[in-house]
C-alpha positions as CSV (number, residue, x, y, z in Angstrom):
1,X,-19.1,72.0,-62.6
2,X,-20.9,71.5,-59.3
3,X,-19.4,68.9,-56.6
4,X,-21.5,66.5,-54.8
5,X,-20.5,65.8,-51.3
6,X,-20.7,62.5,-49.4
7,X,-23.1,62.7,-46.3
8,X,-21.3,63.7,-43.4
9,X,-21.7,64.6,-39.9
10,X,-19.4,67.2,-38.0
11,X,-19.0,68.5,-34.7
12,X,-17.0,70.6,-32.7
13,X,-17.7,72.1,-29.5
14,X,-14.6,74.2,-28.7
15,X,-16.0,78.0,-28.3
16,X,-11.9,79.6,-29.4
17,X,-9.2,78.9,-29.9
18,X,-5.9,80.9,-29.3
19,X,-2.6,80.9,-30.7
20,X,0.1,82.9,-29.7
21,X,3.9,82.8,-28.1
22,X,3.0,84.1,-24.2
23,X,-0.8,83.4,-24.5
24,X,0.0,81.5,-21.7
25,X,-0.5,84.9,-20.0
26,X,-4.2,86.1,-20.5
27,X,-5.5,83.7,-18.6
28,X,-5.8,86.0,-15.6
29,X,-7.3,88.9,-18.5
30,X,-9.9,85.8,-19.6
31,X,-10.6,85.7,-15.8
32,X,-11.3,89.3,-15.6
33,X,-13.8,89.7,-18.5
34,X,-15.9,86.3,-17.7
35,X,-15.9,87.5,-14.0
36,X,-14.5,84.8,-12.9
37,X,-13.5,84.7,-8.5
38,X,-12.7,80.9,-7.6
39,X,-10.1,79.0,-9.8
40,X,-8.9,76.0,-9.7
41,X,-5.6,74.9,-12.0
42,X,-5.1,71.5,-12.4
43,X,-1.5,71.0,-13.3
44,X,0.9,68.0,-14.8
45,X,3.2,67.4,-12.0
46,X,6.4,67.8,-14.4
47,X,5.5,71.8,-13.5
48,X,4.9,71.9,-10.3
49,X,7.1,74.0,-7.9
50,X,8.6,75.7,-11.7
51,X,7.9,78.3,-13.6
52,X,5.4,77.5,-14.7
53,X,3.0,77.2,-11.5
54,X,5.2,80.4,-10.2
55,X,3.5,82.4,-13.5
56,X,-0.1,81.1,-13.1
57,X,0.4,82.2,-9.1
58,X,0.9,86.0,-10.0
59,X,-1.3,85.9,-13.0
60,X,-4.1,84.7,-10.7
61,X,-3.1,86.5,-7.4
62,X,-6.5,88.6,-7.3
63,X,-8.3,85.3,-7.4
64,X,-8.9,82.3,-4.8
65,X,-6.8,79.9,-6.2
66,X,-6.0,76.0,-5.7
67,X,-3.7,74.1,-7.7
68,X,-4.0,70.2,-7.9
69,X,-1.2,68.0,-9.0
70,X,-1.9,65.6,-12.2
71,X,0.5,62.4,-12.5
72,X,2.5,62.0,-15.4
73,X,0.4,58.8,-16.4
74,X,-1.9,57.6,-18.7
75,X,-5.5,58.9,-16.2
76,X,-7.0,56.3,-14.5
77,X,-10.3,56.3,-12.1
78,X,-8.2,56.8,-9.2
79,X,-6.6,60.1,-10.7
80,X,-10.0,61.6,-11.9
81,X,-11.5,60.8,-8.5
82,X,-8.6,62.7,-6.6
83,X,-8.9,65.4,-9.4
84,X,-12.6,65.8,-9.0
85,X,-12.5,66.1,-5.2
86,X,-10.5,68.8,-5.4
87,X,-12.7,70.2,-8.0
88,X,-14.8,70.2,-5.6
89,X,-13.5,71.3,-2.1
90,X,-12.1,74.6,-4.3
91,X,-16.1,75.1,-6.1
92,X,-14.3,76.8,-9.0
93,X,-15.9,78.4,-11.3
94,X,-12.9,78.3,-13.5
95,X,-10.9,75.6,-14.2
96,X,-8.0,75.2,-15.9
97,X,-6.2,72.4,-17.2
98,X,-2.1,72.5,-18.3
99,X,0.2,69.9,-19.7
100,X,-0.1,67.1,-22.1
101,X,-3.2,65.0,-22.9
102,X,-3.5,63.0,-19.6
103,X,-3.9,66.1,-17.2
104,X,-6.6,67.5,-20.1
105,X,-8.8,64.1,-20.1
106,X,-8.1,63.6,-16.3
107,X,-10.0,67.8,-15.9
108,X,-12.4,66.9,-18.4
109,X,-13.6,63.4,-16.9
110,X,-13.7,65.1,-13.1
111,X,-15.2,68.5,-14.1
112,X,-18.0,66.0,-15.6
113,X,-18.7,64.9,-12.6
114,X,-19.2,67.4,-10.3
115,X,-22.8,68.1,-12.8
116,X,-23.1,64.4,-13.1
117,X,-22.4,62.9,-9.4
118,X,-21.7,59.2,-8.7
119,X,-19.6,56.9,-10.4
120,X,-17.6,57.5,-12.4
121,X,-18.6,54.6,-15.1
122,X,-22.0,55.9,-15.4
123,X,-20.9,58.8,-17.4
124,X,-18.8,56.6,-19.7
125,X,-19.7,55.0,-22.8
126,X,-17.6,54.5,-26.7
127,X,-20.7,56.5,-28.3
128,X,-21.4,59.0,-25.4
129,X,-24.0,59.1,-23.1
130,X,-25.9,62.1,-21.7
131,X,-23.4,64.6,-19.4
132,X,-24.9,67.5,-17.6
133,X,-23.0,70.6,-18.0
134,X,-21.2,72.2,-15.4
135,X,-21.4,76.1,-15.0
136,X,-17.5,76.7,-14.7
137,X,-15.1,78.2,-18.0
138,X,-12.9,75.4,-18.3
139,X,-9.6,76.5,-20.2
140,X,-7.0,73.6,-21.7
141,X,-3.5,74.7,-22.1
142,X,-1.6,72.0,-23.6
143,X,2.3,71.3,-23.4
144,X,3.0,68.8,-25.8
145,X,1.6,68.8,-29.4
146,X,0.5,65.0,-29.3
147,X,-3.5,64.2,-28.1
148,X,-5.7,67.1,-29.6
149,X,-7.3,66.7,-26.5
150,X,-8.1,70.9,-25.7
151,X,-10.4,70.2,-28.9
152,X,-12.0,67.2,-28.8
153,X,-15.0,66.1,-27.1
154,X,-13.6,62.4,-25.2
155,X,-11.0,61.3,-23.0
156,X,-9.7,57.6,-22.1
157,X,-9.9,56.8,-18.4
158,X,-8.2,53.4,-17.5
159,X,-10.5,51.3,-14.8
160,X,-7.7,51.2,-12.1
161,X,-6.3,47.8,-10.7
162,X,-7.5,46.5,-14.0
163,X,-6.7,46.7,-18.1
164,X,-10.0,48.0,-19.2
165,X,-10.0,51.5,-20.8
166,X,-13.6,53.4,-20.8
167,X,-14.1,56.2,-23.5
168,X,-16.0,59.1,-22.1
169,X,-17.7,61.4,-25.0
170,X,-20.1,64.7,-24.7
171,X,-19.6,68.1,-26.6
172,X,-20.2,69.7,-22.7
173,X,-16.9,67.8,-21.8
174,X,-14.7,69.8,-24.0
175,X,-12.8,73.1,-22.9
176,X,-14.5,76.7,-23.5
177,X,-11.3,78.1,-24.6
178,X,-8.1,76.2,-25.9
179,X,-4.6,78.7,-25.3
180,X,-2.2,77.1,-27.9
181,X,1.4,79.2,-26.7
182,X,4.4,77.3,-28.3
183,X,6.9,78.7,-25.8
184,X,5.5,75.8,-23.3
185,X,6.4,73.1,-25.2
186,X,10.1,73.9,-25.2
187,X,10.4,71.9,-21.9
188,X,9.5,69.1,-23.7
189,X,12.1,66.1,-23.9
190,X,13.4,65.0,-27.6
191,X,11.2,61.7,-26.7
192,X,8.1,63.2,-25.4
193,X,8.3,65.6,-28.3
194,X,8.5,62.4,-30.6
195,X,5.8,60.2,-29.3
196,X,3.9,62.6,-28.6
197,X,3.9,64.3,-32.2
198,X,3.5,61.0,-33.9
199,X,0.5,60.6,-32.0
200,X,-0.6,63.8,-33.6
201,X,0.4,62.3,-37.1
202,X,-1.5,59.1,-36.4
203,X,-4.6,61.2,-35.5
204,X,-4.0,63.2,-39.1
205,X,-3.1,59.8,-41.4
206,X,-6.0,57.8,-39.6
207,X,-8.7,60.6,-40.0
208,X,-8.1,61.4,-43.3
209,X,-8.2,58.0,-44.7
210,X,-11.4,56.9,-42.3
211,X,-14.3,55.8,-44.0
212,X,-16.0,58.3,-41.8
213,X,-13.9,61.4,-43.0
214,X,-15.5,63.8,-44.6
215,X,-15.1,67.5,-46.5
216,X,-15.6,68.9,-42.6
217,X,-12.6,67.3,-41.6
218,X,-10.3,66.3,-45.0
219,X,-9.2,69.8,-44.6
220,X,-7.9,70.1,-41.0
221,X,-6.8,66.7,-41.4
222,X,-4.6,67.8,-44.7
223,X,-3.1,70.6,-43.1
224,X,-2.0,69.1,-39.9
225,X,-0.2,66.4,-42.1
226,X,1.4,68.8,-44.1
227,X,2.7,70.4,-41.1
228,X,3.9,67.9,-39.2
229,X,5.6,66.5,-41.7
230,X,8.3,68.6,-41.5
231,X,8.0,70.7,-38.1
232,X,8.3,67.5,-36.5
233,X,11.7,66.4,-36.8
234,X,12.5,70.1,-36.7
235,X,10.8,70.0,-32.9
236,X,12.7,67.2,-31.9
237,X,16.2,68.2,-33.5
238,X,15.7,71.3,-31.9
239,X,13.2,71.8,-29.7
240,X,14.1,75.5,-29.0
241,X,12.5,76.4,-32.7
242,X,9.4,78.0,-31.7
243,X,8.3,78.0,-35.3
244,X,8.4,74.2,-35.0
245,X,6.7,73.8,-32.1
246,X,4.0,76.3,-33.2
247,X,3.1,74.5,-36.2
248,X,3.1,71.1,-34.1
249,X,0.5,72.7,-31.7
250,X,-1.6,73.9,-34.7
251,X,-1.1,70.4,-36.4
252,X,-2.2,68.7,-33.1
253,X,-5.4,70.8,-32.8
254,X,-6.4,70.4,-36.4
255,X,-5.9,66.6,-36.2
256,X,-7.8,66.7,-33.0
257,X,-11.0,68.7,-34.6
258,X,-10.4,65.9,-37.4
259,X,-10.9,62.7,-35.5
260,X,-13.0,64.3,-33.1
261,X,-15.7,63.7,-36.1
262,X,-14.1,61.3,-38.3
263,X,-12.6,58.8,-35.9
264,X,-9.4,57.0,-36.3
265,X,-8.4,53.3,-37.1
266,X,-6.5,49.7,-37.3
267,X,-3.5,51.7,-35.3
268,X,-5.0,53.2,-32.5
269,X,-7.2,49.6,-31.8
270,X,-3.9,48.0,-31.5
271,X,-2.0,51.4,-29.7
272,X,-4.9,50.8,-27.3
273,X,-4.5,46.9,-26.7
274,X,-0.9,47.7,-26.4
275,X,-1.6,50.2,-23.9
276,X,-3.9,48.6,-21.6
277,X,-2.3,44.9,-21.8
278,X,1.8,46.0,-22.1
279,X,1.7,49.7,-20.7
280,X,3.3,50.5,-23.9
281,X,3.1,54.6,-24.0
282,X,0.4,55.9,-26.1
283,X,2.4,57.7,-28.7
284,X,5.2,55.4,-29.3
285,X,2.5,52.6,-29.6
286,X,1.2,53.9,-32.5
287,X,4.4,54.7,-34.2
288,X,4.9,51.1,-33.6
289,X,1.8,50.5,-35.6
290,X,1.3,53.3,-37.9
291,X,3.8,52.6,-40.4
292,X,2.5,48.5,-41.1
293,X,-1.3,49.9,-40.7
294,X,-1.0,51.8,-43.4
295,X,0.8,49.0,-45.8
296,X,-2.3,47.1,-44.9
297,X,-4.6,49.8,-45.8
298,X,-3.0,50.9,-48.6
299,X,-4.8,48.5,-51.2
300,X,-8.0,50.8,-50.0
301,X,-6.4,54.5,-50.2
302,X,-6.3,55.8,-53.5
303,X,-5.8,59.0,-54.0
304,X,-5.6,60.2,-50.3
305,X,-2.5,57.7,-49.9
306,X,-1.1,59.4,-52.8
307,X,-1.7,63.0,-51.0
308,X,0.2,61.4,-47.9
309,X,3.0,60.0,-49.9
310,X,3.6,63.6,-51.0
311,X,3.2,65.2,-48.3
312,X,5.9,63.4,-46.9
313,X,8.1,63.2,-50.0
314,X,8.1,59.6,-50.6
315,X,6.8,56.8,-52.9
316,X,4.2,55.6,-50.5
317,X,2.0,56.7,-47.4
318,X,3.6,53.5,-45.6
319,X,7.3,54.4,-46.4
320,X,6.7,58.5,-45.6
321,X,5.5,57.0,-42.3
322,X,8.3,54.7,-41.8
323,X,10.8,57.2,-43.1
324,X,9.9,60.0,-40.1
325,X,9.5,57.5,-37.4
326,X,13.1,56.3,-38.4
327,X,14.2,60.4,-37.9
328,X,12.4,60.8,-34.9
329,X,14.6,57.9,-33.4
330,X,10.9,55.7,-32.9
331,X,12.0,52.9,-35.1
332,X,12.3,50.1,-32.4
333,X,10.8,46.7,-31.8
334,X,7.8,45.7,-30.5
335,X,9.7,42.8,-28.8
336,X,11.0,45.5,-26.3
337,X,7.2,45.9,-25.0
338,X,5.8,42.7,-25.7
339,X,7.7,39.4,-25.5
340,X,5.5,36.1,-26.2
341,X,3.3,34.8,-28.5
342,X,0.9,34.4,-26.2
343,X,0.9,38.0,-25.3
344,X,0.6,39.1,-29.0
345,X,-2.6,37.0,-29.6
346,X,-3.6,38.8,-26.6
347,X,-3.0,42.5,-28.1
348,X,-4.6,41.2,-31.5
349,X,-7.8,39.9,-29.5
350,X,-7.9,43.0,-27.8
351,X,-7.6,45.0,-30.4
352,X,-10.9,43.5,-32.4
353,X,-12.9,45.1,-29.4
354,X,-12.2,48.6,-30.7
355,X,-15.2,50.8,-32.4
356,X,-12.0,52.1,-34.3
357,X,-11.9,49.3,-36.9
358,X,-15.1,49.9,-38.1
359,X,-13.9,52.8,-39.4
360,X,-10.9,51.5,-41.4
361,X,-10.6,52.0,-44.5
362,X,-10.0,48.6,-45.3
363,X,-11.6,45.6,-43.3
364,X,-9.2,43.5,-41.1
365,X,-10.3,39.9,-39.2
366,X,-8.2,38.9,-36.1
367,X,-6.0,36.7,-38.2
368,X,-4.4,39.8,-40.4
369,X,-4.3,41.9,-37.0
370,X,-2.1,39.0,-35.7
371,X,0.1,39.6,-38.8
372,X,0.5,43.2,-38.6
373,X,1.9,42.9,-35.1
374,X,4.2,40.1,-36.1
375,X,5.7,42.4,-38.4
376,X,5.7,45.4,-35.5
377,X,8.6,43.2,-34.0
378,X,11.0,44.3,-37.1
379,X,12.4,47.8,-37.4
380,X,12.3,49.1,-40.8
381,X,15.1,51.5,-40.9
382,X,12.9,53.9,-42.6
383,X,12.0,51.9,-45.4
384,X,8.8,50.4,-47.4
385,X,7.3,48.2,-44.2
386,X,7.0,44.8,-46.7
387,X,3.7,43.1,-45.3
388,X,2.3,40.4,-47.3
389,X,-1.4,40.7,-46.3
């Protein structure tokens, strides 16, 4: 019986991809074979002065090296503009970025603009706009198992002094090479492990149920909920399990390769509002969401809500959700973020500006927005969120 497939659209502009315990340590053997002199390492600041920074320095001792220190922040225009000065001063022809997702969008955004000079808005834009490419091997190592962002082809940049985000998006902005070595994210906090791998799950959930998913990306979308399904709490119960935090990476870059062409949804349009109005962290704003998203969209899931409830072992996508956010010690209120009415219509308004809703799989006016982040104030102990919408 032949199968006839929806159209779809698929991209992916990552060259390789390499997993590994200690791949961490080729870099200066990737170096070597792309004959590469000048580097320049651009660094989350939780590793600098560590061991980290100490290995890079010997791995990279026959080269001219700089490293560059990336906050532990969500990137903004000021970091990117520090970031691509020193891009600059060091004319690298390799580039590397290490750490979580905000020192891989900050490397991304600046390397963009040393082929692309002037501000940095004009390069920004939700459906991409034209970015020359830059002659330097760029290289993402990432720490955490959370953004996907070694694979995919944006970044968010926050406008600095101000609450407007700008979404930056060309296949030349993405890393050559992606080194996925588990033994990094060890380091890793219990809490930045959690947020950071539901953020991963939220990327899985909300690209396999987007109206924009597709047989390109069902199956990386699948796989990376199957995984993190149970290498998650694992991870965060005990994060020396280097199984665990392998399959987290993996899960993390096959959700990344998944929204990168299917998009997301209803929770990261109100992770973002929360993020740019109440500085809520990325991550645990859309555990916050996740679990009421999807009892909103679950009218319009069918049989792919059916594969999520199994995946995770329960009755419903909603209460699998609810269940691991409970395990991962992310059950909590949104009243500790956001504390008015006034500032909840203001996260609902704000969250109708996103492209993401477009792709939800079920359409949602301000009004039911407003009602899903009501119910985001009540914890649901791992339970069936009950939303009446």
């Amino acid at each position: 019986m032949s199968t006839t497939f929806p159209n779809f659209s698929f991209q992916h502009a990552t060259h390789r991809v390499e997993f590994k315990p200690g791949c961490f340590d080729s870099i200066a053997g990737i170096a070597l074979a792309e004959r590469r002199r000048r580097a320049c390492v651009l660094l989350d600041e939780f590793f600098i002065g560590g061991e980290v920074e100490s290995r890079l320095q010997t791995q990279l001792k026959d080269l001219d090296v700089v490293f560059h220190s990336v906050p532990q922040q969500e990137p903004d225009t000021d970091t990117v503009e520090s970031a691509h000065a020193k891009l600059a001063d060091s004319e690298a022809d390799l580039i590397i970025a290490v750490g979580g997702g905000s020192a891989m969008d900050t490397a991304k955004v600046a390397r963009m603009l040393l082929a692309n000079p002037g501000p940095v808005e004009n390069i920004s834009g939700p459906v991409g706009v034209f970015m020359k490419p830059h002659h330097s091997l760029f290289i993402c190592v990432p720490t955490t198992a959370g953004t996907g962002s070694e694979v995919s082809e944006s970044a968010i940049v926050a406008k600095s002094g101000t609450d407007y985000k700008m979404v930056f998006r060309s296949s030349e902005m993405s890393a050559r090479i992606a080194l996925l070595d588990p033994e990094l994210s060890t380091s890793a906090p219990p809490s930045v492990t959690a947020a950071s791998g539901y953020d991963a799950m939220t990327h899985a959930v909300e690209a396999y149920t987007s109206k924009a998913a597709g047989p390109m990306t069902d199956p990386f979308a699948y796989s990376a909920i199957r995984l993190l399904a149970r290498a998650l709490p694992e991870a965060c119960h005990e994060p020396n399990d280097i199984n665990a935090r392998g399959n987290c990476l993996v899960a993390s870059m096959q959700a990344g390769i998944a929204f990168n062409s299917a998009h997301l949804g209803l929770s990261h349009a109100i992770a973002g509002a929360l993020g740019a109005l109440n500085h809520v962290p990325h991550g645990l704003a859309n555990a916050l969401a996740l679990p009421w998203t999807t009892a909103f969209n679950e009218p319009e899931l069918g049989r792919k809500g059916a594969d999520i409830a199994t995946l995770l072992d329960a009755d419903s996508a909603a209460a699998g959700l609810s269940r691991l956010r409970y395990e991962i010690n992310l059950d909590i209120s949104l009243d500790e973020w956001v504390t008015s009415d006034e500032a909840r219509d203001a996260v609902a308004a704000g969250s109708m500006k996103s492209g993401q809703i477009r792709v939800n799989p079920r359409s949602a006016d301000e009004q039911q927005v407003r009602k899903i982040i009501e119910a985001m104030r009540t914890p649901t102990a791992g339970n069936q969120p009950q939303l009446s919408l």
